[in-house]
DSSP file (Angstrom, degrees, kcal/mol; ACC not computed):
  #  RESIDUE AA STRUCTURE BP1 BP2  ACC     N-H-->O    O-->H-N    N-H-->O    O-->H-N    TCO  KAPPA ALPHA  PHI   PSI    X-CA   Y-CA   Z-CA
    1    1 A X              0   0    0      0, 0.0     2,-0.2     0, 0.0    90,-0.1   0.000 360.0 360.0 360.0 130.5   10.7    4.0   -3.2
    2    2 A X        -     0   0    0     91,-2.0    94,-0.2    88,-0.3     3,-0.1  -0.669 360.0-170.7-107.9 141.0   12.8    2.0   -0.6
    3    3 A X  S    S+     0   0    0     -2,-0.2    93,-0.4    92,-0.2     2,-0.2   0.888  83.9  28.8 -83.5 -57.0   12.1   -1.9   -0.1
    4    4 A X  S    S+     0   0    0      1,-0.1    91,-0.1    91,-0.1    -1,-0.1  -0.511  71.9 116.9-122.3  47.9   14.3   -2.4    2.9
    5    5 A X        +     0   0    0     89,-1.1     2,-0.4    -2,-0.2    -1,-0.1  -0.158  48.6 117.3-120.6  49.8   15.0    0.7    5.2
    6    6 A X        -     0   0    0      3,-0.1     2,-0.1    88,-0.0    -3,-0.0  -0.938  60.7-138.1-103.1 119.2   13.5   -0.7    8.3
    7    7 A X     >  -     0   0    0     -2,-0.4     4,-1.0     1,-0.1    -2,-0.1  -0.495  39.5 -92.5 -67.6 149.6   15.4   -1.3   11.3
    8    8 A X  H >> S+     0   0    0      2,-0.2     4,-1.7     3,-0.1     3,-0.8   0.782 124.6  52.4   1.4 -86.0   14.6   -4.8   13.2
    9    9 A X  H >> S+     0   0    0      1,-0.2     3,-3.5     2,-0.2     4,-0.6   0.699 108.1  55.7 -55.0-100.5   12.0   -3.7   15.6
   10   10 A X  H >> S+     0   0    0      1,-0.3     4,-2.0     2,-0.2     3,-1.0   0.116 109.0  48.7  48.8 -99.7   10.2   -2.2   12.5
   11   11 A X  H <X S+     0   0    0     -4,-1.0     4,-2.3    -3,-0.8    -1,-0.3   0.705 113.8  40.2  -5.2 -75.3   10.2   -5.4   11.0
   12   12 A X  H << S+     0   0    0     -3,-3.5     4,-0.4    -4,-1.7    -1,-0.3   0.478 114.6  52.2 -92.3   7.5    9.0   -7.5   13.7
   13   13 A X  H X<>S+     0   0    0     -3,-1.0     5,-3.1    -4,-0.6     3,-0.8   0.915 114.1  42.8 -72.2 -55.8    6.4   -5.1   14.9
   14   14 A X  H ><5S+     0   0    0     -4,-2.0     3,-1.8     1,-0.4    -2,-0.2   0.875 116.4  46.0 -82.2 -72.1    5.0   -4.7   11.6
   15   15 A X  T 3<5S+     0   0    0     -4,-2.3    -1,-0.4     1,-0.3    -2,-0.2   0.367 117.2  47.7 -53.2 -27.9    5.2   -9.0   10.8
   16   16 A X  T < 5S-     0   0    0     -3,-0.8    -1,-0.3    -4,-0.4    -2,-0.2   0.303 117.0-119.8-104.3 -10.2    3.5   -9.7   14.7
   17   17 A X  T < 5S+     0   0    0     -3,-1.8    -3,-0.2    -4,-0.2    -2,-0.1   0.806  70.5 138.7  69.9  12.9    0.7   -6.9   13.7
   18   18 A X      < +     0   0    0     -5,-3.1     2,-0.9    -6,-0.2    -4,-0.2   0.715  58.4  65.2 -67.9 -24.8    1.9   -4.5   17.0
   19   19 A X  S    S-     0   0    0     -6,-0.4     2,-0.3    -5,-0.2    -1,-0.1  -0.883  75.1-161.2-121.6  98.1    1.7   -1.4   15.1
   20   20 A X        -     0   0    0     -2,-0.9    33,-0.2     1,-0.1     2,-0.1  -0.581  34.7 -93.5 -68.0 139.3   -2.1   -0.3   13.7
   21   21 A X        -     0   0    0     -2,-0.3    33,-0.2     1,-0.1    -1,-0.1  -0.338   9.1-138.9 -75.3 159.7   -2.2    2.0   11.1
   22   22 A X  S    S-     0   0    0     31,-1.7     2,-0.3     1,-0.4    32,-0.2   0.614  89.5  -2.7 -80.5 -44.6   -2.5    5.5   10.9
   23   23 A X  E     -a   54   0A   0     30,-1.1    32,-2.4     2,-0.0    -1,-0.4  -0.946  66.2-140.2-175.5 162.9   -5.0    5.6    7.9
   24   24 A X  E     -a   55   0A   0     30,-0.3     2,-0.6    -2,-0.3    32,-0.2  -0.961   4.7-160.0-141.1 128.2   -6.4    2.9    5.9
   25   25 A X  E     -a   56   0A   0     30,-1.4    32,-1.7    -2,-0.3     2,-1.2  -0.925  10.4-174.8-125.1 114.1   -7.0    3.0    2.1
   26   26 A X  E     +a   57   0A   0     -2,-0.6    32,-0.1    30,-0.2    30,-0.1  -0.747  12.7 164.3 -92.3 115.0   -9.6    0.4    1.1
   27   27 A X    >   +     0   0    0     30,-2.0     3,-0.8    -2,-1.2     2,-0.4   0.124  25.7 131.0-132.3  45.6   -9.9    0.3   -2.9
   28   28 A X  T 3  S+     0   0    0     29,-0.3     3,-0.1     1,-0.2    31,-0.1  -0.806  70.1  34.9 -79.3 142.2  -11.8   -3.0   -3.4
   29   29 A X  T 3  S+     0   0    0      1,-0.4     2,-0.3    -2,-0.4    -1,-0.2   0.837  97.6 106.1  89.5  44.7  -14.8   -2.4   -5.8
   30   30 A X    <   -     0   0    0     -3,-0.8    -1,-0.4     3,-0.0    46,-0.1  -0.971  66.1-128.0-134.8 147.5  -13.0    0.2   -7.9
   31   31 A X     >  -     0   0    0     -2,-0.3     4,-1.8    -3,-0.1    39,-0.2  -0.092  45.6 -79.2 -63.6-175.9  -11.7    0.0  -11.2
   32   32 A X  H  > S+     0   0    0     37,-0.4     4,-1.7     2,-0.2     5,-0.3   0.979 124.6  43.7 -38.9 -80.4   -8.1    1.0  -12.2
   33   33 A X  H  > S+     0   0    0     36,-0.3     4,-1.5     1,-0.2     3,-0.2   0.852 112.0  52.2 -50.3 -64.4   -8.6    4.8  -12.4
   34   34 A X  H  > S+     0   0    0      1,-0.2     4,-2.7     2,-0.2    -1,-0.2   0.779 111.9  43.2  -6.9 -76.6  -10.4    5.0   -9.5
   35   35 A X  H  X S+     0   0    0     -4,-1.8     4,-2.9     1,-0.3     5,-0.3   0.800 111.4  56.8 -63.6 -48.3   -8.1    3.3   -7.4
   36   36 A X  H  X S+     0   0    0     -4,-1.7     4,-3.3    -3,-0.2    -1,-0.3   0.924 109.1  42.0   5.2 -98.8   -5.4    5.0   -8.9
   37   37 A X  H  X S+     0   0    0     -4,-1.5     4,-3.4    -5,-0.3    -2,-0.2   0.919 112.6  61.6 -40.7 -64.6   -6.7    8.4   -8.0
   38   38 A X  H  X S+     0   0    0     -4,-2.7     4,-2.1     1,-0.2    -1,-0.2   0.803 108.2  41.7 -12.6 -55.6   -7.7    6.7   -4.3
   39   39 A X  H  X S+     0   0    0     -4,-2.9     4,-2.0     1,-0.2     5,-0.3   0.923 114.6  52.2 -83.8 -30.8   -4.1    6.0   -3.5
   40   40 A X  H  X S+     0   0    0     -4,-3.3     4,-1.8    -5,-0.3    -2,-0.2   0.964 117.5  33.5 -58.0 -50.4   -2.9    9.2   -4.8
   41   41 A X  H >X S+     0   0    0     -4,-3.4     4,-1.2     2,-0.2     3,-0.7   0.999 119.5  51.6 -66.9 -53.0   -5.1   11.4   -2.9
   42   42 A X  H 3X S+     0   0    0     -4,-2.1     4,-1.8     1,-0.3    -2,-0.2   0.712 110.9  49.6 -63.5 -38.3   -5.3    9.2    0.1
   43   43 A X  H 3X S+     0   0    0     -4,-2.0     4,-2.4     2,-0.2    -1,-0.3   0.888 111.5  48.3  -6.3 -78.2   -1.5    9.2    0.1
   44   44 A X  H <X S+     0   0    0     -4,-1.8     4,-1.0    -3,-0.7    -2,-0.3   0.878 116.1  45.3 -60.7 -30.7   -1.6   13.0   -0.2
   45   45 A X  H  X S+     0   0    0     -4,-1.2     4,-1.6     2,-0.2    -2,-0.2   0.873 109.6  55.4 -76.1 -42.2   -4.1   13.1    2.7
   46   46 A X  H >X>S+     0   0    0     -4,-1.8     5,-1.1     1,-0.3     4,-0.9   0.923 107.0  50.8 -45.9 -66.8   -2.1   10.6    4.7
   47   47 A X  H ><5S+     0   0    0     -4,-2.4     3,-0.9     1,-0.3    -1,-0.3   0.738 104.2  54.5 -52.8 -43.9    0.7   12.6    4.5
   48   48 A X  H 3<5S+     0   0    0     -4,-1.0    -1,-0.3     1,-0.3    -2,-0.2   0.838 103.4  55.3 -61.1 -53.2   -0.8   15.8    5.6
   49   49 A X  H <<5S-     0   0    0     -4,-1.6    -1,-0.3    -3,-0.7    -2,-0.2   0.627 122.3-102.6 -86.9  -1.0   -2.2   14.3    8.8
   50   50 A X  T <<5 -     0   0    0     -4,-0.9    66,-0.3    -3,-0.9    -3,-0.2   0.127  53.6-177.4 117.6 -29.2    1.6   13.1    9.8
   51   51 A X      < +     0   0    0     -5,-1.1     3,-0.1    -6,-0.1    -1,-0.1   0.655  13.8 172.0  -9.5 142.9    0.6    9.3    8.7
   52   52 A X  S    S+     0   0    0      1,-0.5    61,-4.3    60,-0.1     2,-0.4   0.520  78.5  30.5-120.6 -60.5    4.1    6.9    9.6
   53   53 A X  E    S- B   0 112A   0     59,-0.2   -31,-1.7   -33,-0.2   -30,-1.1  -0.902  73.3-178.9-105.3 116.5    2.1    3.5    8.8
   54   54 A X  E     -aB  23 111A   0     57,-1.1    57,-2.0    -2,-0.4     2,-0.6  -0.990  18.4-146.3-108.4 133.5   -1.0    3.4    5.9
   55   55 A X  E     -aB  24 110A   0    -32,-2.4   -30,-1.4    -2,-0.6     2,-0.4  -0.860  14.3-158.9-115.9 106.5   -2.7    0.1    5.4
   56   56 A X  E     -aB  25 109A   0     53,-2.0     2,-1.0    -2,-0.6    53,-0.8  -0.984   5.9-151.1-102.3 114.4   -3.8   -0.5    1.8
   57   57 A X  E     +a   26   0A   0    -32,-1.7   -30,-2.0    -2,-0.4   -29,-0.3  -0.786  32.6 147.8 -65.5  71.8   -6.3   -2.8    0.9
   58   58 A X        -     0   0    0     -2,-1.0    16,-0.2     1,-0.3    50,-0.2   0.406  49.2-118.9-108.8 -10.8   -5.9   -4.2   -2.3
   59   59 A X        -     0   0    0     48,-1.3    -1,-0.3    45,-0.1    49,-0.1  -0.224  57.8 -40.6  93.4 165.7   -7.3   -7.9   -2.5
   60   60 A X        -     0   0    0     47,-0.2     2,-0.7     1,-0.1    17,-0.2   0.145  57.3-100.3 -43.8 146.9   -4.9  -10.7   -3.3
   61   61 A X        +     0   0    0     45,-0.2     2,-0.3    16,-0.1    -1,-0.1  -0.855  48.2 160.4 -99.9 124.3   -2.3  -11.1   -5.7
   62   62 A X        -     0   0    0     -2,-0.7    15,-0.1     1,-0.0    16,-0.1  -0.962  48.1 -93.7-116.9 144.3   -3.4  -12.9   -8.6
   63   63 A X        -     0   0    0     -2,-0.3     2,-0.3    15,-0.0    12,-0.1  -0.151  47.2-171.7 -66.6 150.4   -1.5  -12.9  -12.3
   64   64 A X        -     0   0    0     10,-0.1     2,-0.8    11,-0.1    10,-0.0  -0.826  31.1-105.3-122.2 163.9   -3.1  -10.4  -14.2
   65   65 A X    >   -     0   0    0     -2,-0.3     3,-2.3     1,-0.1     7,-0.1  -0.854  31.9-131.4 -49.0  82.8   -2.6   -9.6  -18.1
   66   66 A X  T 3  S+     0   0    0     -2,-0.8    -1,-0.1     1,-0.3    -3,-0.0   0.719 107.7  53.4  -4.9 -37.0   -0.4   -6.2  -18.1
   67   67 A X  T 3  S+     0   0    0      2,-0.0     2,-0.4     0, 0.0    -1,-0.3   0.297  81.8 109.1-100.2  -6.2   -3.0   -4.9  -20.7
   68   68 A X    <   -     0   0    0     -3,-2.3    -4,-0.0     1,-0.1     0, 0.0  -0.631  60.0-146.3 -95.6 144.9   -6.3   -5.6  -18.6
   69   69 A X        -     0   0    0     -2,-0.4   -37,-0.4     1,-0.1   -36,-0.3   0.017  62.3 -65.8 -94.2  26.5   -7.9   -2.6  -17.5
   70   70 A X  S    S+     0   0    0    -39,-0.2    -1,-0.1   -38,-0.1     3,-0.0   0.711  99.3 118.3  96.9  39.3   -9.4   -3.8  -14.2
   71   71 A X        +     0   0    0      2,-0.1     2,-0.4   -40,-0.1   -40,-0.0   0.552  69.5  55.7-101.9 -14.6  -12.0   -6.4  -15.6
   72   72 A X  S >  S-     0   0    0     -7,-0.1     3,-0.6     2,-0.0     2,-0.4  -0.737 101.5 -95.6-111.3 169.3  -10.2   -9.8  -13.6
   73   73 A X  T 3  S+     0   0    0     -2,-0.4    -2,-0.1     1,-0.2   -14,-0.1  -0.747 106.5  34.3 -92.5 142.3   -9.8   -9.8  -10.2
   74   74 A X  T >> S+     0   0    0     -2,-0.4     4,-3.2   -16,-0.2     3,-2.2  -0.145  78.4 125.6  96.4 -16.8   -6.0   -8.6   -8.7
   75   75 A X  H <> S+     0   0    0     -3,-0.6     4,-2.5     1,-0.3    -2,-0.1   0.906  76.8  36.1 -36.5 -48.2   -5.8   -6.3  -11.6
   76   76 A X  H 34 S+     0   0    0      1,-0.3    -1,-0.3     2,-0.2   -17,-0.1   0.616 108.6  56.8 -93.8  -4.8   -5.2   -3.6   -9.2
   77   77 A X  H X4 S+     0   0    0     -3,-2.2     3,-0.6   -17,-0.2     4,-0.4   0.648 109.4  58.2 -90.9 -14.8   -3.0   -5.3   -6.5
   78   78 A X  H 3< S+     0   0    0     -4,-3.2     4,-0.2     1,-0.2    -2,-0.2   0.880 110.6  40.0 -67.6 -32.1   -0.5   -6.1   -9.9
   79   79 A X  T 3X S+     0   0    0     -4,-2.5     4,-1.8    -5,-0.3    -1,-0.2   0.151  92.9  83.6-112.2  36.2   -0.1   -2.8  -10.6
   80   80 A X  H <> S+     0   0    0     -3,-0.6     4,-0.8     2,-0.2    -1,-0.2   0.868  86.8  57.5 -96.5 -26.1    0.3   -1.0   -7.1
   81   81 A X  H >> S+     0   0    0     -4,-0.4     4,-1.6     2,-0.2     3,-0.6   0.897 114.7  41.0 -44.6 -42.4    3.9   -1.5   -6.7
   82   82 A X  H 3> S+     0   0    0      1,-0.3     4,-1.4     2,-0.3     3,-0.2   0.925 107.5  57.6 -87.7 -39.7    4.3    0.2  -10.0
   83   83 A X  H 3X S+     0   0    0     -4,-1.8     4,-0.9     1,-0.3    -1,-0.3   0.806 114.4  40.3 -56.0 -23.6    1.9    2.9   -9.6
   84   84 A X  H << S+     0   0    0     -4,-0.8     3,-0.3    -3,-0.6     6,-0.3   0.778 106.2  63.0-105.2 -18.0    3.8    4.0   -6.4
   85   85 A X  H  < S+     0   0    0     -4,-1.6    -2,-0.2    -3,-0.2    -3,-0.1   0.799 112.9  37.4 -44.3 -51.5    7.1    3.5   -7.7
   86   86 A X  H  < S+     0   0    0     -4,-1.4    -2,-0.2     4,-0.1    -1,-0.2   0.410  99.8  96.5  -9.3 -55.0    6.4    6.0  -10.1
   87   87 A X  S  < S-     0   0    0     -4,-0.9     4,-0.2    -3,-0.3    -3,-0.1   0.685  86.7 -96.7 -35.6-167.7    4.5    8.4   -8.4
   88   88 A X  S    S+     0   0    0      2,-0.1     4,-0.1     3,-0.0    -4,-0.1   0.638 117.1  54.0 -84.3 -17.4    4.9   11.4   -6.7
   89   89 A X  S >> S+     0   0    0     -5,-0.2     3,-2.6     1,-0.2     4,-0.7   0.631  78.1 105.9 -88.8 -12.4    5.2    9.8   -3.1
   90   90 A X  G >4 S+     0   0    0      1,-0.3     3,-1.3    -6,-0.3   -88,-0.3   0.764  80.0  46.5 -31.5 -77.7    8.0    7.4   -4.0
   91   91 A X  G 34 S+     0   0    0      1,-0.2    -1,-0.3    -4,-0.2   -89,-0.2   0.797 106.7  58.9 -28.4 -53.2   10.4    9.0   -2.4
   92   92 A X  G <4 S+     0   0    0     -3,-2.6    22,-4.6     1,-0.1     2,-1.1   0.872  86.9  91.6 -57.3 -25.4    8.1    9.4    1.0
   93   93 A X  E <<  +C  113   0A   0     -3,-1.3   -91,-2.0    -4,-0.7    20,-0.2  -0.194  49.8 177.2 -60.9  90.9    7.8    5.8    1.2
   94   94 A X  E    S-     0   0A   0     18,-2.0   -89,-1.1    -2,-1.1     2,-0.3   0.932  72.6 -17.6 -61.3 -31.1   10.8    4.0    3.5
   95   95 A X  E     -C  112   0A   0     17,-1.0    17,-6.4   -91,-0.1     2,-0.3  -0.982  48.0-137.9-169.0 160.7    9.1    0.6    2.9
   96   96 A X  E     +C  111   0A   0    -93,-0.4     2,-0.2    -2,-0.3    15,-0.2  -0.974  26.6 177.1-127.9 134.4    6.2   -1.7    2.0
   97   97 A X  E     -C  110   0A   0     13,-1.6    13,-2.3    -2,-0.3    -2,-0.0  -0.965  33.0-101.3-124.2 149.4    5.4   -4.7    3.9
   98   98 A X  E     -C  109   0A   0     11,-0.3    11,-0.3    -2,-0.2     2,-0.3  -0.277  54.0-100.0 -51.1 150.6    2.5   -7.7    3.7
   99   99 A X        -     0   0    0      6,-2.0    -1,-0.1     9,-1.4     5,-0.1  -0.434  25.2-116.8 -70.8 140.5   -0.1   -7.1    6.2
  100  100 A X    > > -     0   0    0     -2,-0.3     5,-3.3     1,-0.1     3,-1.3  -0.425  40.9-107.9 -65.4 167.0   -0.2   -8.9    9.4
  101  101 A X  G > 5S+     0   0    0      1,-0.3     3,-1.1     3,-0.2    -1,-0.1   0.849 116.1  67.7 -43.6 -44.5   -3.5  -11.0    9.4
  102  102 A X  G 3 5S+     0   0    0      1,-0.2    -1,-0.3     2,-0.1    -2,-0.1   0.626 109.6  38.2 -88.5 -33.9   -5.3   -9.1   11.8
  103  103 A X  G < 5S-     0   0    0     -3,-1.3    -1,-0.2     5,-0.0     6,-0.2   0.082 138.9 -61.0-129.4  21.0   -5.3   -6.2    9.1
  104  104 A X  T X 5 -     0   0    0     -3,-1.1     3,-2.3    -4,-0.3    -3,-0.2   0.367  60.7-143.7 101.2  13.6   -5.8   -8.2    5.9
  105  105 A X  T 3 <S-     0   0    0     -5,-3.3    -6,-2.0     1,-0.3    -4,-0.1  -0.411  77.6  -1.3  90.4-143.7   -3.2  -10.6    5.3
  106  106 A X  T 3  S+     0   0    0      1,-0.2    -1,-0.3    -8,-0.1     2,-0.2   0.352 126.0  62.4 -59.0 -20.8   -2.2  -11.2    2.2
  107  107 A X  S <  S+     0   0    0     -3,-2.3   -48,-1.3   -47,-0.1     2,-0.3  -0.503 103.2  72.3-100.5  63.4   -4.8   -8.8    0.3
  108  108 A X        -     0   0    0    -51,-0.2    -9,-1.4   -50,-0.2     2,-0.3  -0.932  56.9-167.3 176.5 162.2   -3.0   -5.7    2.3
  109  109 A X  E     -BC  56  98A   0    -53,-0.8   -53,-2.0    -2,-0.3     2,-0.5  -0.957  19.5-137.6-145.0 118.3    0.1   -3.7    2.4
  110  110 A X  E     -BC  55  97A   0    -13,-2.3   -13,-1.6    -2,-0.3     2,-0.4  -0.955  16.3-159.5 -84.2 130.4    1.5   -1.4    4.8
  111  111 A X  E     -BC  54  96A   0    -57,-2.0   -57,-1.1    -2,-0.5     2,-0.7  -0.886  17.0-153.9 -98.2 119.3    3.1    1.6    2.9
  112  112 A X  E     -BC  53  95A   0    -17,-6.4   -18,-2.0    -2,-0.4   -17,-1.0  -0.891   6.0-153.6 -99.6 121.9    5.8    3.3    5.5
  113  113 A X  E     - C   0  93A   0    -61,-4.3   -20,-0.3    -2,-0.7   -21,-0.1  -0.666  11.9-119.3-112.1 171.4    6.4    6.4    5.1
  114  114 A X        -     0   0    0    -22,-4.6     2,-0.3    -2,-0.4    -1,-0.1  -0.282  42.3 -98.0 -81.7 160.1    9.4    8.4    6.0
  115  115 A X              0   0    0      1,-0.1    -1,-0.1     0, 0.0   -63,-0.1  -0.465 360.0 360.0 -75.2 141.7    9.0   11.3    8.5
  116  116 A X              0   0    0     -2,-0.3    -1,-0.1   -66,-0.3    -2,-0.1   0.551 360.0 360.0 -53.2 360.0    8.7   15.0    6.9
């Protein structure tokens, strides 16, 4: 999984909020596994339909414990870098960026993913 393989326009599309997503993975008001599984399938679904841009919805980042198992709030925006790092999709993923406002700020993520 790549931080920084966005050309300019990209960039500033993405940072001005020009570019709406493709598919939208909301996982407030799940626990860890849940959400887990959520991004994985939705991710696998994403992919299937062509998806370029997916807009994840993870709530804020707040410090979390390493060890809590999705009882405080942020639990599951702390460990979503790592869960996709990890994953199966890493590779498809060219970048993650913060959400523009318009599509949830700071508690949201665009996942890009490379073309198939």
């Amino acid at each position: 999984m790549a931080s920084n393989q966005l050309d300019g326009s990209w960039n500033r599309k993405l940072k001005s909020g020009q570019i709406a997503p493709d598919y939208t993975l909301d996982l407030h008001d799940h626990n860890l596994d849940r959400a887990y599984d959520r991004i994985m399938g939705g991710l696998d679904q994403a992919r299937m339909m062509g998806a370029r841009v997916v807009l994840v919805v993870a709530g804020r980042e707040r410090p979390v414990d390493p060890a809590d198992r999705g009882s405080k709030r942020g639990a599951i925006r702390a460990k979503l870098l790592d869960w996709l790092a990890v994953s199966r999709h890493a590779d498809s993923i060219a970048a993650v960026r913060r959400a523009h406002i318009r599509h949830g700020g700071e508690g949201a993520l665009y996942l890009v993913l490379r073309r198939s």
